[in-house]
CHARMM internal coordinates of N, CA and C (Angstrom, degrees):
IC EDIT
DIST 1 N 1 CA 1.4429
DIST 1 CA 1 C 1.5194
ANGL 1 N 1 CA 1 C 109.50
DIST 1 C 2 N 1.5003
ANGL 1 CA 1 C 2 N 125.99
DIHE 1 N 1 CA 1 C 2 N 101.32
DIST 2 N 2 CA 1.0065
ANGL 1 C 2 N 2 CA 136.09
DIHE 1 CA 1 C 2 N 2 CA -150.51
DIST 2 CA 2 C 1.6283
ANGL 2 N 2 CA 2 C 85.71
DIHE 1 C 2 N 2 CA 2 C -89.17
DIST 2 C 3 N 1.2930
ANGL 2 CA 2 C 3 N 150.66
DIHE 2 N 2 CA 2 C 3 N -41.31
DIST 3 N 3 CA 1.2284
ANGL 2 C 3 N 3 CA 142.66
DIHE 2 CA 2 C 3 N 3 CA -152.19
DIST 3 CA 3 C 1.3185
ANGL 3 N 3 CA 3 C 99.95
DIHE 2 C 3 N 3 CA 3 C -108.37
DIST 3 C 4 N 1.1756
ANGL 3 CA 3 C 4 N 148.67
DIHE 3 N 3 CA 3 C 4 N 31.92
DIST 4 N 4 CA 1.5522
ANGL 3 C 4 N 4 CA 153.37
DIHE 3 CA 3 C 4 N 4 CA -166.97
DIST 4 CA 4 C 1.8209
ANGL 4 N 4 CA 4 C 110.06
DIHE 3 C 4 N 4 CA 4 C -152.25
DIST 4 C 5 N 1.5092
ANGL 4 CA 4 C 5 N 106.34
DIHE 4 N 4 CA 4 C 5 N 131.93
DIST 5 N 5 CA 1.2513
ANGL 4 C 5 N 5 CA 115.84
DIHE 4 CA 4 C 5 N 5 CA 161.77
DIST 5 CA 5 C 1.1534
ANGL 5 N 5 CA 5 C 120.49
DIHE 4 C 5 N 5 CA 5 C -79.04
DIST 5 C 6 N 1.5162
ANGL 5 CA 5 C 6 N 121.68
DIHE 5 N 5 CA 5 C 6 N 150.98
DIST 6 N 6 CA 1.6005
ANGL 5 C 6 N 6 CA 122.51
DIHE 5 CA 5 C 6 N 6 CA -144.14
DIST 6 CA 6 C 1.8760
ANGL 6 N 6 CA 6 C 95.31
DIHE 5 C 6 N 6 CA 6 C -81.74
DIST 6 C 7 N 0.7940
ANGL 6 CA 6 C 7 N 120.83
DIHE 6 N 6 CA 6 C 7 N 156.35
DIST 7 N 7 CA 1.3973
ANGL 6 C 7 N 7 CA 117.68
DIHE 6 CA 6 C 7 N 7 CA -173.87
DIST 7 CA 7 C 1.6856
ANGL 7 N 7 CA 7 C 129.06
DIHE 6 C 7 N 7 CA 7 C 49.21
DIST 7 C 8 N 1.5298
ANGL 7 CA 7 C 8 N 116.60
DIHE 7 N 7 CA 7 C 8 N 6.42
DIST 8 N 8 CA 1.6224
ANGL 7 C 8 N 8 CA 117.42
DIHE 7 CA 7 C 8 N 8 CA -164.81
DIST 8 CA 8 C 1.7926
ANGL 8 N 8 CA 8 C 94.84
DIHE 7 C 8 N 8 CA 8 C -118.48
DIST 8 C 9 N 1.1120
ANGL 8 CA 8 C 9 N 99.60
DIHE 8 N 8 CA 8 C 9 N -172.79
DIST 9 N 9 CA 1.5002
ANGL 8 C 9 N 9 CA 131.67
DIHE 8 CA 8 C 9 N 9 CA -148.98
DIST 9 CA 9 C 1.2228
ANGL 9 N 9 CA 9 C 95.35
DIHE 8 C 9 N 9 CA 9 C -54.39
DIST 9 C 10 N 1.5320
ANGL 9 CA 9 C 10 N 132.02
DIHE 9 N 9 CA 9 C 10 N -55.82
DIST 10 N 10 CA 1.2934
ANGL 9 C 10 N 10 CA 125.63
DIHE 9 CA 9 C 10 N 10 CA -169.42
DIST 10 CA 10 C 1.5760
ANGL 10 N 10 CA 10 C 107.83
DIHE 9 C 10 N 10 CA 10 C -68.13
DIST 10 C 11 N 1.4179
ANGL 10 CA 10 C 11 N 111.66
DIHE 10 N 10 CA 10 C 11 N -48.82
DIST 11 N 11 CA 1.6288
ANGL 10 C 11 N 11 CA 106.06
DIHE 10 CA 10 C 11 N 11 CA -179.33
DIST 11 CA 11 C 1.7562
ANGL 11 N 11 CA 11 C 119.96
DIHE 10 C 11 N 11 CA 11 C -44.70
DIST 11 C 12 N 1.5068
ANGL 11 CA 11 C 12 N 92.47
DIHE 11 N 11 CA 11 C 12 N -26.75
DIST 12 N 12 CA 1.6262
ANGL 11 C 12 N 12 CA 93.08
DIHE 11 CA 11 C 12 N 12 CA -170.62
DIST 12 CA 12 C 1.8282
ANGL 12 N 12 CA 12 C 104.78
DIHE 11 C 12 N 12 CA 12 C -81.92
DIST 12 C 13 N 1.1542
ANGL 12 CA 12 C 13 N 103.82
DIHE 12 N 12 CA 12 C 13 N -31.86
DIST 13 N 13 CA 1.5752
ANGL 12 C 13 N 13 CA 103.03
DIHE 12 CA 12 C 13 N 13 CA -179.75
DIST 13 CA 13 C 1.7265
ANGL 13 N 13 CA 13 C 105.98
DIHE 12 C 13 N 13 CA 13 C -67.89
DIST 13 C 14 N 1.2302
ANGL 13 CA 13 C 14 N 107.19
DIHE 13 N 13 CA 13 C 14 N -55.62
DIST 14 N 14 CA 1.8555
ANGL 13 C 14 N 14 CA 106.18
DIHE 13 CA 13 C 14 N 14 CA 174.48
DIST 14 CA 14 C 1.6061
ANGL 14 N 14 CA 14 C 107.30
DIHE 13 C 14 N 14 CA 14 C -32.67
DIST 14 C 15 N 1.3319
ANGL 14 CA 14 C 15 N 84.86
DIHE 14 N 14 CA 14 C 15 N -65.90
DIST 15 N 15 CA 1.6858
ANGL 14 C 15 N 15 CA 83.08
DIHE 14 CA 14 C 15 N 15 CA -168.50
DIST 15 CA 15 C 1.2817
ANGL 15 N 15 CA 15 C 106.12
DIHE 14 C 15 N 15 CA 15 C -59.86
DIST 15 C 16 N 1.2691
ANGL 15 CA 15 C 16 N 151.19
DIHE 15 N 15 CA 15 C 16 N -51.90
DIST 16 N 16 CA 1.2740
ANGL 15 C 16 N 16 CA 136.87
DIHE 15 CA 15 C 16 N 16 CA -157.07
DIST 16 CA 16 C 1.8148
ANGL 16 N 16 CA 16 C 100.11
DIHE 15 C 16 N 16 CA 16 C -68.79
DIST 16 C 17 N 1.2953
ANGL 16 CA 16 C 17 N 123.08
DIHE 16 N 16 CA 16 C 17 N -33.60
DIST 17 N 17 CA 1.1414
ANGL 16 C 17 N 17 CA 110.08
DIHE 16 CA 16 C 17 N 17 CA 176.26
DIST 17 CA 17 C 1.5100
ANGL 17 N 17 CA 17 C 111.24
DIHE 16 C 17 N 17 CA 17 C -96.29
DIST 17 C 18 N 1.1257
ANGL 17 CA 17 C 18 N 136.65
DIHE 17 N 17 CA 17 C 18 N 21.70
DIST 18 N 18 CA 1.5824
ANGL 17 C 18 N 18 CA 127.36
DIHE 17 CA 17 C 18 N 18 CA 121.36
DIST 18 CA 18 C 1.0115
ANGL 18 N 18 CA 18 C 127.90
DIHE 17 C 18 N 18 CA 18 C -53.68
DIST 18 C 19 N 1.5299
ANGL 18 CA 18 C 19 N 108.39
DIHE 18 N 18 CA 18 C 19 N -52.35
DIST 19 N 19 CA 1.6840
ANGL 18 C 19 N 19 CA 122.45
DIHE 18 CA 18 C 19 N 19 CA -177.26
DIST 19 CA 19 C 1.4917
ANGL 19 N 19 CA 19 C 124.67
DIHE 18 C 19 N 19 CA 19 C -43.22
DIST 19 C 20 N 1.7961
ANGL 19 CA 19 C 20 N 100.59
DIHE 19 N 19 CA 19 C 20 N -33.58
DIST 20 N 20 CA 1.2209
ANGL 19 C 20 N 20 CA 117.22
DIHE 19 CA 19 C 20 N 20 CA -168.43
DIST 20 CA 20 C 1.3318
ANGL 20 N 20 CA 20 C 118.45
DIHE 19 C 20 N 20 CA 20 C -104.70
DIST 20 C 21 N 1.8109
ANGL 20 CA 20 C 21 N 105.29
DIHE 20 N 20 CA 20 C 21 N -1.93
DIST 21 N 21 CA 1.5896
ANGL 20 C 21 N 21 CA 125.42
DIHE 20 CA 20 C 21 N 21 CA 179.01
DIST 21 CA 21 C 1.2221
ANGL 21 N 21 CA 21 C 97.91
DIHE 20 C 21 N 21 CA 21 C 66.84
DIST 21 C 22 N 1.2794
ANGL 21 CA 21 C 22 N 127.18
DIHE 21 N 21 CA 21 C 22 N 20.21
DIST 22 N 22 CA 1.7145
ANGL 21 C 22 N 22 CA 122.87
DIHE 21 CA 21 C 22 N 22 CA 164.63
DIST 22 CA 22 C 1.5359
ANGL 22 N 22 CA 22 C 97.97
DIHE 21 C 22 N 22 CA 22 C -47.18
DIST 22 C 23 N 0.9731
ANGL 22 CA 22 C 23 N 133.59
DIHE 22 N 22 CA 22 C 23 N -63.93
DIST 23 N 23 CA 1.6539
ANGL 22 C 23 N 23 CA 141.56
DIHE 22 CA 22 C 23 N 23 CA -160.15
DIST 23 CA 23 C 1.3668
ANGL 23 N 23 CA 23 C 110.66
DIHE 22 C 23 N 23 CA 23 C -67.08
DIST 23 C 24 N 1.3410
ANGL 23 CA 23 C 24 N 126.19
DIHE 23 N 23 CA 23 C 24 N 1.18
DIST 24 N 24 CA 1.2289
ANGL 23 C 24 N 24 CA 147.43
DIHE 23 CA 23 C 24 N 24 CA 137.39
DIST 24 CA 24 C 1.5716
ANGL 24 N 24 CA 24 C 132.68
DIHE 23 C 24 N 24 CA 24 C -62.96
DIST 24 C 25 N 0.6387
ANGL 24 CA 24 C 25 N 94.37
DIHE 24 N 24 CA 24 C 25 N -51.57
DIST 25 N 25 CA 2.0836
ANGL 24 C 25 N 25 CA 125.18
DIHE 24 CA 24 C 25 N 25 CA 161.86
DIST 25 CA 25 C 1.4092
ANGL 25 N 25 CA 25 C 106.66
DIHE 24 C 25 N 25 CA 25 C -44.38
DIST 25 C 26 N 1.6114
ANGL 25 CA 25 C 26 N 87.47
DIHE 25 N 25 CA 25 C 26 N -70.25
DIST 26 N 26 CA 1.9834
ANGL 25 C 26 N 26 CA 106.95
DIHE 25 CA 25 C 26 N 26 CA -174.42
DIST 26 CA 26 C 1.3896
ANGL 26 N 26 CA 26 C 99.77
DIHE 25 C 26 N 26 CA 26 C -52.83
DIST 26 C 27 N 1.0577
ANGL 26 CA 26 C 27 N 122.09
DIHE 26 N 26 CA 26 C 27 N -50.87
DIST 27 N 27 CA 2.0547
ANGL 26 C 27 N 27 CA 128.06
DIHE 26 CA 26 C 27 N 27 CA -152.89
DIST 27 CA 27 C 1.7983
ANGL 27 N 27 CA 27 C 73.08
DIHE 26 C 27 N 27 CA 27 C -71.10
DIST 27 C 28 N 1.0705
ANGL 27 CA 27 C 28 N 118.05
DIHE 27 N 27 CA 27 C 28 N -77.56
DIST 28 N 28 CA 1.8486
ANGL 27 C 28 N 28 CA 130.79
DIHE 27 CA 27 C 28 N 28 CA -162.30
DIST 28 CA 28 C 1.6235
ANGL 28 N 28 CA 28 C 98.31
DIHE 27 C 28 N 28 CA 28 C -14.73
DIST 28 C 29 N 1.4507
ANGL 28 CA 28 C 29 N 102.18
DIHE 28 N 28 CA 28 C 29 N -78.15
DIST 29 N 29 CA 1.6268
ANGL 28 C 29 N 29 CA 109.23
DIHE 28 CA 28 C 29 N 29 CA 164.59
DIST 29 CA 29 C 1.2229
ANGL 29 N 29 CA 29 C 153.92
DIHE 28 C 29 N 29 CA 29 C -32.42
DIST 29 C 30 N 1.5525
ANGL 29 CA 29 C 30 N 80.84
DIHE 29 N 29 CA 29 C 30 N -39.94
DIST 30 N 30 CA 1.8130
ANGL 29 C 30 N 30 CA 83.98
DIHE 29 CA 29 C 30 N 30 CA 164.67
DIST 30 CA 30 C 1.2245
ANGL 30 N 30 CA 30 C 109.36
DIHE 29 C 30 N 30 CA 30 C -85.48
DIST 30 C 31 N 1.2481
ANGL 30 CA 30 C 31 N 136.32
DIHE 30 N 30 CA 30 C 31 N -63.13
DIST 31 N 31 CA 1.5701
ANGL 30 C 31 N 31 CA 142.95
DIHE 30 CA 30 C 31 N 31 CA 160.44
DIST 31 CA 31 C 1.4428
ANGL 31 N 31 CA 31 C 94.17
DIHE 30 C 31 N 31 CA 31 C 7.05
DIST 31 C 32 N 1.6180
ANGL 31 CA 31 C 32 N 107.43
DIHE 31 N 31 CA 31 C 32 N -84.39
DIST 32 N 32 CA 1.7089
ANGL 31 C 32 N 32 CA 112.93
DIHE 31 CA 31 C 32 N 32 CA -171.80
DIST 32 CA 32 C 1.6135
ANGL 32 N 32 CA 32 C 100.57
DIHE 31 C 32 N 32 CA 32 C -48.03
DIST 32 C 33 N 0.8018
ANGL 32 CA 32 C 33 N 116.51
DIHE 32 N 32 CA 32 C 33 N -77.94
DIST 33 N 33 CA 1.4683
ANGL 32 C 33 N 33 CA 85.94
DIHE 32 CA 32 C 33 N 33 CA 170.69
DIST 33 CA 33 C 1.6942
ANGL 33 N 33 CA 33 C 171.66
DIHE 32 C 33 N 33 CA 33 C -69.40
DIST 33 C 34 N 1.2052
ANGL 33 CA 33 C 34 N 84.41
DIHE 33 N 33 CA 33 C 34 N 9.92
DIST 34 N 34 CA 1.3627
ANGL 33 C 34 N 34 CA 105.16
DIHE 33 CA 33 C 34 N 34 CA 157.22
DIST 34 CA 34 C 1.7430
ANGL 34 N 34 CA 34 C 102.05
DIHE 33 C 34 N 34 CA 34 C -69.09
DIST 34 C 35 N 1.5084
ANGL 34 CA 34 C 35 N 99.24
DIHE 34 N 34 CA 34 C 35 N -73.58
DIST 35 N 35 CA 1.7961
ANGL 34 C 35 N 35 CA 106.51
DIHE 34 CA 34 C 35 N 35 CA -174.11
DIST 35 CA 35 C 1.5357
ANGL 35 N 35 CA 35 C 124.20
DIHE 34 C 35 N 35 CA 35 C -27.87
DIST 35 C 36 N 2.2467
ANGL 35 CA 35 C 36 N 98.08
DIHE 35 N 35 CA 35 C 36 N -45.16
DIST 36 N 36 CA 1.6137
ANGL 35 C 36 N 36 CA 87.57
DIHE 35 CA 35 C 36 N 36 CA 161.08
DIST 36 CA 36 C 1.2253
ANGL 36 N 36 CA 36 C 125.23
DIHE 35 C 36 N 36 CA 36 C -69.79
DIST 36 C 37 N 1.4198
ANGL 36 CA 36 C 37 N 127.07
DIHE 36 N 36 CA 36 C 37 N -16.66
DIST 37 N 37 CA 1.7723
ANGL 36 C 37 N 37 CA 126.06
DIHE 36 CA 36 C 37 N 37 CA -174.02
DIST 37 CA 37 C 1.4026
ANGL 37 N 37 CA 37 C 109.61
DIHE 36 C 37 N 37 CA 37 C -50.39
DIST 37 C 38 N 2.1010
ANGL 37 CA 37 C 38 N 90.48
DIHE 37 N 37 CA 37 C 38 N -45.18
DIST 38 N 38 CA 1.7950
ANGL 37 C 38 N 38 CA 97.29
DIHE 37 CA 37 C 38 N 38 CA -158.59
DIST 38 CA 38 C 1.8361
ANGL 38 N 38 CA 38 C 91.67
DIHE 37 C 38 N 38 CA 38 C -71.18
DIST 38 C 39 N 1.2211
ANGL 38 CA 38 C 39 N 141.67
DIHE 38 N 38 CA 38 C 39 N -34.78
DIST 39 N 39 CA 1.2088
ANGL 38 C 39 N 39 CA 133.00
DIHE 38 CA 38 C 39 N 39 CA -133.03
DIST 39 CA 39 C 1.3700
ANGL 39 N 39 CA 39 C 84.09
DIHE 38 C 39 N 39 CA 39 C -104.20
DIST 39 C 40 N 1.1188
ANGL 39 CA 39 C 40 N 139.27
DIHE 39 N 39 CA 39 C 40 N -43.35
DIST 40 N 40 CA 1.8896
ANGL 39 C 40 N 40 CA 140.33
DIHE 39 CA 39 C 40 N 40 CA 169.69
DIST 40 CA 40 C 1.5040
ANGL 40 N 40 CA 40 C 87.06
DIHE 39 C 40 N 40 CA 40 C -50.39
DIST 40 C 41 N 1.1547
ANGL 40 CA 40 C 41 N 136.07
DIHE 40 N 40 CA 40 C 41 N -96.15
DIST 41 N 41 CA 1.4743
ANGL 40 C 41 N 41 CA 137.09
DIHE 40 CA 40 C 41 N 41 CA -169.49
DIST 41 CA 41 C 1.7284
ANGL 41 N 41 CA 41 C 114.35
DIHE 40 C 41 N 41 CA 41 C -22.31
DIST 41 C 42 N 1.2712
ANGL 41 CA 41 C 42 N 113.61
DIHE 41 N 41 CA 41 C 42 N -30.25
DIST 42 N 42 CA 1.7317
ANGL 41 C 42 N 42 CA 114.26
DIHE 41 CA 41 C 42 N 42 CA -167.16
DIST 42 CA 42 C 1.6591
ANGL 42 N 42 CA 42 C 99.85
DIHE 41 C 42 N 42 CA 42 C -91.79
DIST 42 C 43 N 1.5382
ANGL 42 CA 42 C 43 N 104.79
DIHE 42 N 42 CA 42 C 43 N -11.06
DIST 43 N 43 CA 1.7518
ANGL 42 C 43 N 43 CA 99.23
DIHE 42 CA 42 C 43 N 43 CA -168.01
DIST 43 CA 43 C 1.5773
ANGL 43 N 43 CA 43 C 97.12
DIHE 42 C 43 N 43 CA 43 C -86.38
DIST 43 C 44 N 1.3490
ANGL 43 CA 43 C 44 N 123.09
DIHE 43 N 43 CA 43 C 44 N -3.75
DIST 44 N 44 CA 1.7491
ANGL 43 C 44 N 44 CA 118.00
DIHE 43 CA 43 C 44 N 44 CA -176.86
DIST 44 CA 44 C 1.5731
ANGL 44 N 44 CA 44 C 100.30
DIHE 43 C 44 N 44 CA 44 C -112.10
END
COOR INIT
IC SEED 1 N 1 CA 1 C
IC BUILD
């Protein structure tokens, strides 16, 4: 975890939302949206 101090506040939030595959979710979401960016962009 390049943006987190070793044992402090941010490390503990990462991990708990690994734990919970939140960061799975997040990636899911953006993905979908990227895909609508490209497909809004191809209709002009």
């Amino acid at each position: 975890m390049k943006v987190a101090s070793k044992k402090g506040t941010t490390e503990a939030g990462l991990k708990s939302f690994e734990s919970n595959s939140i960061n799975k979710i997040f990636e899911q979401g953006l993905n979908d949206a990227i895909k609508r960016s490209k497909e809004i962009s191809n209709e002009y």
